[in-house]
Backbone bond lengths (Angstrom), bond angles and torsions (degrees), N, CA, C in turn:
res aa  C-N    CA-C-N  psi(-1)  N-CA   C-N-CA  omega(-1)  CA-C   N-CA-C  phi
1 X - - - 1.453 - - 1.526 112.69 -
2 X 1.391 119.40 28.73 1.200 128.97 -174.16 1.943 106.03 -51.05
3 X 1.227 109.02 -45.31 1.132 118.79 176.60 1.669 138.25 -45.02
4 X 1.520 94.81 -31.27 1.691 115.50 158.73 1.295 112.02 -94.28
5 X 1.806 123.30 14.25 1.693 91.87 176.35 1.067 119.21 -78.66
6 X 1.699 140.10 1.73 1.695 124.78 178.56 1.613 99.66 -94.30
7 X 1.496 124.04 8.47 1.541 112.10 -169.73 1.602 83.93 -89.00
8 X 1.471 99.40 165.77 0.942 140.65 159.83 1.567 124.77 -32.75
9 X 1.491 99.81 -56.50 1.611 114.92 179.45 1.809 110.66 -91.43
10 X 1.227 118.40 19.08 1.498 118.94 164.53 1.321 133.36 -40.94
11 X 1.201 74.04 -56.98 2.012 93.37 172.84 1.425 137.19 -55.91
12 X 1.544 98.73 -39.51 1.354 118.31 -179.42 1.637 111.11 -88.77
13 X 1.352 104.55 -15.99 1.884 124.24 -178.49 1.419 94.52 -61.45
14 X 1.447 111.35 -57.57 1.724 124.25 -141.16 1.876 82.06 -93.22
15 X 1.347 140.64 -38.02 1.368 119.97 -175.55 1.939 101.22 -80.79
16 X 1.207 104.84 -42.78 1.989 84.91 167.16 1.639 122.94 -57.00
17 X 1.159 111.04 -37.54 1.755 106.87 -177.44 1.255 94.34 -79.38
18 X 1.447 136.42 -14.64 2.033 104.29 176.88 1.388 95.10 -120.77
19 X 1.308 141.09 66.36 1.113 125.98 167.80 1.787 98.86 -130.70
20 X 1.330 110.68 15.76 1.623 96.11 179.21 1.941 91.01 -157.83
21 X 1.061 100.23 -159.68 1.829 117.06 -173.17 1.844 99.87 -88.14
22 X 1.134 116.90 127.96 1.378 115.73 161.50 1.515 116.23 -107.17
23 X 1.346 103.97 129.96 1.481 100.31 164.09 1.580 130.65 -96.78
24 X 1.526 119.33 111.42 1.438 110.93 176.93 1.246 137.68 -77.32
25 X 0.858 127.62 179.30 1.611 117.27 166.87 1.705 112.57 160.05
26 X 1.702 105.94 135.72 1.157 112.43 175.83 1.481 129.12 -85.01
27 X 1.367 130.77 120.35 1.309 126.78 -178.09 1.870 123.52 -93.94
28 X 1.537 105.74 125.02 1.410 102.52 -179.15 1.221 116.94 -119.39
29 X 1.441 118.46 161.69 1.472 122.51 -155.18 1.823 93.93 -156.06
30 X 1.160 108.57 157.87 1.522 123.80 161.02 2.002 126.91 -53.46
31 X 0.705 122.61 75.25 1.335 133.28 -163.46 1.630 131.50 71.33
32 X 0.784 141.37 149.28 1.633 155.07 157.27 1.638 102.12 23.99
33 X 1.508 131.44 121.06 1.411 103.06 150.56 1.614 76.30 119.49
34 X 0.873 149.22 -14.85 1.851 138.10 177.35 1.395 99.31 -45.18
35 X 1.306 127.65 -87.17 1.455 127.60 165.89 1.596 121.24 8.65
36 X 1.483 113.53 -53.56 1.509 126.85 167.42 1.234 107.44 -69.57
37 X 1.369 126.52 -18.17 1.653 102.79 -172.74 1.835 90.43 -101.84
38 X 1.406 120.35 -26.51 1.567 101.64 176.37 1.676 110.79 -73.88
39 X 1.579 103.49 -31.54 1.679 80.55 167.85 1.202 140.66 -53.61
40 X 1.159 100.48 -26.93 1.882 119.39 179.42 1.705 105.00 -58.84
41 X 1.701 110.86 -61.12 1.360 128.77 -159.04 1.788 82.50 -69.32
42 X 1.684 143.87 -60.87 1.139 119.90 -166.36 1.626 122.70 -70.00
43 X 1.636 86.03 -21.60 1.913 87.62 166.15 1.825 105.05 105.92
44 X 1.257 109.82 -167.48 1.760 117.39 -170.20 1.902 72.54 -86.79
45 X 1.752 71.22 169.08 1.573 94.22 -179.85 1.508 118.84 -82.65
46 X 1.660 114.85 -35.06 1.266 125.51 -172.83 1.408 94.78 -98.05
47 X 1.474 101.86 130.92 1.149 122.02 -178.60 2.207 131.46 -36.25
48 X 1.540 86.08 -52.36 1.625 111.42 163.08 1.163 100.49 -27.88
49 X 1.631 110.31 -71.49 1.740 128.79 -147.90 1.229 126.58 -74.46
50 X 1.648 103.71 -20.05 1.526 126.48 -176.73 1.601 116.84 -48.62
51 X 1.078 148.81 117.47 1.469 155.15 165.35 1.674 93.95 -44.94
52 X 1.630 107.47 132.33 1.128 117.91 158.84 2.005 112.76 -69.61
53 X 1.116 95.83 152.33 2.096 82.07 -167.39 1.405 99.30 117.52
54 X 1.634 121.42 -58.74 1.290 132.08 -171.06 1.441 118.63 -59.62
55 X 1.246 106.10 176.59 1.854 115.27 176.53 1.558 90.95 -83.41
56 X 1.341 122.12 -83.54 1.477 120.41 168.70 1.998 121.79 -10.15
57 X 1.379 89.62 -74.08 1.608 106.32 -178.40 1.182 102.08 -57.25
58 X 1.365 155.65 -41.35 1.610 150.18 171.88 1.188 121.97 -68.56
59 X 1.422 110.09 -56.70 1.639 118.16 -176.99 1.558 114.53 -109.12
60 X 1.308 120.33 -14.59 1.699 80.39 -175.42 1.827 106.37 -90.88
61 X 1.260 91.31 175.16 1.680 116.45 -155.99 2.031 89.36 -107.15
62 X 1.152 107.86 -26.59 1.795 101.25 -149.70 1.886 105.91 -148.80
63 X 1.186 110.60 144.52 1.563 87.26 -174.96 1.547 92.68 -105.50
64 X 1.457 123.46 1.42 1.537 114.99 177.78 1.232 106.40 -95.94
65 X 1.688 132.43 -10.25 1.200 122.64 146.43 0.906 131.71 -111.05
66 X 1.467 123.10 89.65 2.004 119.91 -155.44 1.772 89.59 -81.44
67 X 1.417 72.16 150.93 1.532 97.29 -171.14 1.808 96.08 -81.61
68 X 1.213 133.50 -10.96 1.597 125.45 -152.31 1.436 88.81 -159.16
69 X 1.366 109.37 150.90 1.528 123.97 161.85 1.577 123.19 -119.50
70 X 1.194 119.36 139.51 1.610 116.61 169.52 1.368 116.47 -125.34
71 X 1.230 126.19 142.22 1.383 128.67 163.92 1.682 110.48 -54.63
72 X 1.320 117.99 141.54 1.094 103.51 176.15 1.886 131.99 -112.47
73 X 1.088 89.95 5.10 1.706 110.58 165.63 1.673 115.32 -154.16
74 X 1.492 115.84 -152.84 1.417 116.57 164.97 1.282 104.61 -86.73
75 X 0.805 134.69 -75.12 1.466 125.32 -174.12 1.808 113.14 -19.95
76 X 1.233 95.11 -51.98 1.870 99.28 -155.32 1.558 91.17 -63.53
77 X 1.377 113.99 -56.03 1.471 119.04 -166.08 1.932 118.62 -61.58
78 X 1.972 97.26 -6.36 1.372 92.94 170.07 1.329 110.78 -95.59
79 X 1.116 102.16 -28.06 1.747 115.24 176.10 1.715 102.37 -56.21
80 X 1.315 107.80 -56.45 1.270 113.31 -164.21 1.818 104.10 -74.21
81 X 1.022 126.93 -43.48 1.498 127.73 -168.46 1.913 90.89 -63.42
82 X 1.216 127.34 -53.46 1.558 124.18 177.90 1.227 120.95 -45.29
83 X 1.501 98.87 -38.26 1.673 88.08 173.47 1.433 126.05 -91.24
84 X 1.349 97.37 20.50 1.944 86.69 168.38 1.474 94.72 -155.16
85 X 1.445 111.80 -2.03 1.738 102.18 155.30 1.212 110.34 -152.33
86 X 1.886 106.24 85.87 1.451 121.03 166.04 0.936 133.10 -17.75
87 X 1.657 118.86 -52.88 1.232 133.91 -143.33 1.708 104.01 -96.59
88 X 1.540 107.32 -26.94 1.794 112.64 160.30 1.024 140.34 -85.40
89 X 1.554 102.62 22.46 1.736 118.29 149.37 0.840 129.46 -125.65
């Protein structure tokens, strides 16, 4: 989340993501564009907007503590898959 460290809400980002167990994991799909189909299945980010059906739209409680994370293009998800599984890039 390097990208929010001059906001405002930094602080409170980095004490919600280490204060409990995270689970990682890489998702694969048939060509380019997987990323778009888990965004769909975890849903909008803000809670309101979330599709009922979704991970978001069912379970979360808060949109400042999302319950789920998604990569949000290729880039992010290579950035993001390296940093918690080195060895698959």
């Amino acid at each position: 989340y390097a990208e929010h460290r001059d906001k405002p809400l930094f602080g409170e980002l980095v004490a919600f993501l280490t204060r409990g167990p995270v689970v990682a994991m890489v998702v694969e799909g048939p060509g380019d564009g997987t990323w778009h189909l888990m965004r769909t299945i975890i849903g909008k980010t803000k809670v309101e907007d979330a599709q009922p059906g979704s991970i978001r739209g069912d379970f979360a409680t808060t949109t400042n503590e999302n319950l789920v994370h998604g990569s949000d293009g290729d880039e992010s998800a290579a950035r993001e898959i390296g940093l918690w599984f080195p060895d698959l890039v």
